[in-house]
C-alpha positions in Angstrom: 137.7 187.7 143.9 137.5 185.3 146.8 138.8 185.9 150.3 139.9 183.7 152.9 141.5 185.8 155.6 142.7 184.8 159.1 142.5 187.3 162.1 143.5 187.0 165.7 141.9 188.5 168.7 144.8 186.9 170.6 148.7 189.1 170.8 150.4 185.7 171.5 149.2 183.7 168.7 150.5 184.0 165.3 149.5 181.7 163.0 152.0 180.6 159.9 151.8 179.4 156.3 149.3 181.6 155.2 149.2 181.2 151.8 149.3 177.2 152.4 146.6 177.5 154.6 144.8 179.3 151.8 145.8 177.3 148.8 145.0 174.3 151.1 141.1 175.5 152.5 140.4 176.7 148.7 141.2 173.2 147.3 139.0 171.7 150.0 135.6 173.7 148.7 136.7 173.0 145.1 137.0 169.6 145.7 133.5 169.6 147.3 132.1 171.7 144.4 132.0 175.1 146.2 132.8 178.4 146.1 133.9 181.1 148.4 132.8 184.6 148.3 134.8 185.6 152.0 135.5 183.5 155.1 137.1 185.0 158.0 139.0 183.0 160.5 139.4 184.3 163.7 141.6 182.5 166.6 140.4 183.9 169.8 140.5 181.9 173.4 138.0 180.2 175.2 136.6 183.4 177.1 136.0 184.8 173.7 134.1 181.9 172.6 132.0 181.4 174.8 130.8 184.8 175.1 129.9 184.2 171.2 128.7 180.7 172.3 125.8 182.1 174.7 125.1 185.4 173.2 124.3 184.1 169.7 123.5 180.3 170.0 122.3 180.1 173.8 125.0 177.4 174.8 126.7 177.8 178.0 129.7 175.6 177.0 133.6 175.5 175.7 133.5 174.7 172.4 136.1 174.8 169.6 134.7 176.7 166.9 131.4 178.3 165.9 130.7 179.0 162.3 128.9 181.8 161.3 127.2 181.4 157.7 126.1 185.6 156.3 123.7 184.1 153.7 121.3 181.4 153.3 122.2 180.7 150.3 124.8 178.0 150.1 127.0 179.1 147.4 129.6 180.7 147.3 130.2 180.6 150.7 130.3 184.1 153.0 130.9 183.3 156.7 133.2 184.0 160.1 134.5 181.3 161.4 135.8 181.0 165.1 138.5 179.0 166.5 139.7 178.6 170.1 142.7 178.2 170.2 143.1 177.0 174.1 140.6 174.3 172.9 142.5 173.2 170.0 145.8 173.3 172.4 144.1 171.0 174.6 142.3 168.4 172.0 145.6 168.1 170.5 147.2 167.2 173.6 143.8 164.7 174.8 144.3 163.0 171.2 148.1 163.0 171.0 148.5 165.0 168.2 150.0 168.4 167.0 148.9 171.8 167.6 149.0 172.6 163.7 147.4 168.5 163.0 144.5 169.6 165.4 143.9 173.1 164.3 143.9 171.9 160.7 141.5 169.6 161.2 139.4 172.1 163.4 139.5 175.0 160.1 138.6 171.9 157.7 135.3 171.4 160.3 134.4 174.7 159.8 134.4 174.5 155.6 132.6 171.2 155.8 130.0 172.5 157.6 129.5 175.2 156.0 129.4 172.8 152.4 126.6 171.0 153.9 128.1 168.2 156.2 126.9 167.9 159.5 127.5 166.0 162.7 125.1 165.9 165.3 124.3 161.9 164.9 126.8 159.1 164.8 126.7 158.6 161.0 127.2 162.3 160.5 130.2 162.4 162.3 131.7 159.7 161.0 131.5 161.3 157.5 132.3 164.4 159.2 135.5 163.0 160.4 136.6 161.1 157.2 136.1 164.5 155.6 138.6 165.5 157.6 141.1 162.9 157.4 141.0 163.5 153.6 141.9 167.3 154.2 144.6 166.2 156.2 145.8 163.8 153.6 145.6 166.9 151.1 147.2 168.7 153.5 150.5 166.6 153.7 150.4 166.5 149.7 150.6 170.4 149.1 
């Protein structure tokens, strides 16, 4: 049975709508043709992250979430995925959006990477971020 289960390492964050969240992040991989075995969010803050950030990926920087794929095998998909939320606070307020707009479009990243799209060149991230627009979209529809 597929899994798709949200932790917190932080006492004052709660995160709500659940069970949108996970009807929403399920249609998203079977849109995309996936699967998912188990994916774990955790929301942590930016101390947490970047502990994770230069232990396991040698990058001394704030970033907003780190995915972390248990099998090389694509499908289904098995991973952790990592959110900050002081970064997502502070993207949404540098792009004038929502808290929930941003950190929607930050747990969207996280699936599309992990369904193959990347974003390290300008081309990539402009799929990358049209990817997430769509989400969004299916997000307001549910």
């Amino acid at each position: 049975m597929p899994t798709l289960s949200f932790h917190s390492e932080l006492s004052s964050f709660k995160l709500k709508g659940k069970s949108k969240l996970r009807k929403w992040l399920s249609q998203i991989v079977a849109i995309h043709q996936g699967s998912i075995l188990s994916i774990n969010f955790i929301f942590c803050d930016d101390e947490y992250l970047l502990s994770l950030n230069k232990t396991h990926l040698q990058h001394d920087t704030l970033t907003d979430i780190i995915t972390f794929r248990y099998q090389e095998h694509p499908l289904p998909l098995e991973s952790d995925i990592y959110i900050s939320v002081d970064r997502v606070k502070e993207n949404a307020c540098q792009y004038n959006v929502s808290f929930e707009n941003e950190l929607n479009r930050v747990m969207a990243h996280g699936l599309f990477h992990l369904l193959g799209y990347k974003d390290k060149t300008t081309a990539e991230a402009k799929i990358m971020r049209e990817k997430e627009d769509e989400a969004l979209a299916l997000w307001l529809a549910i």
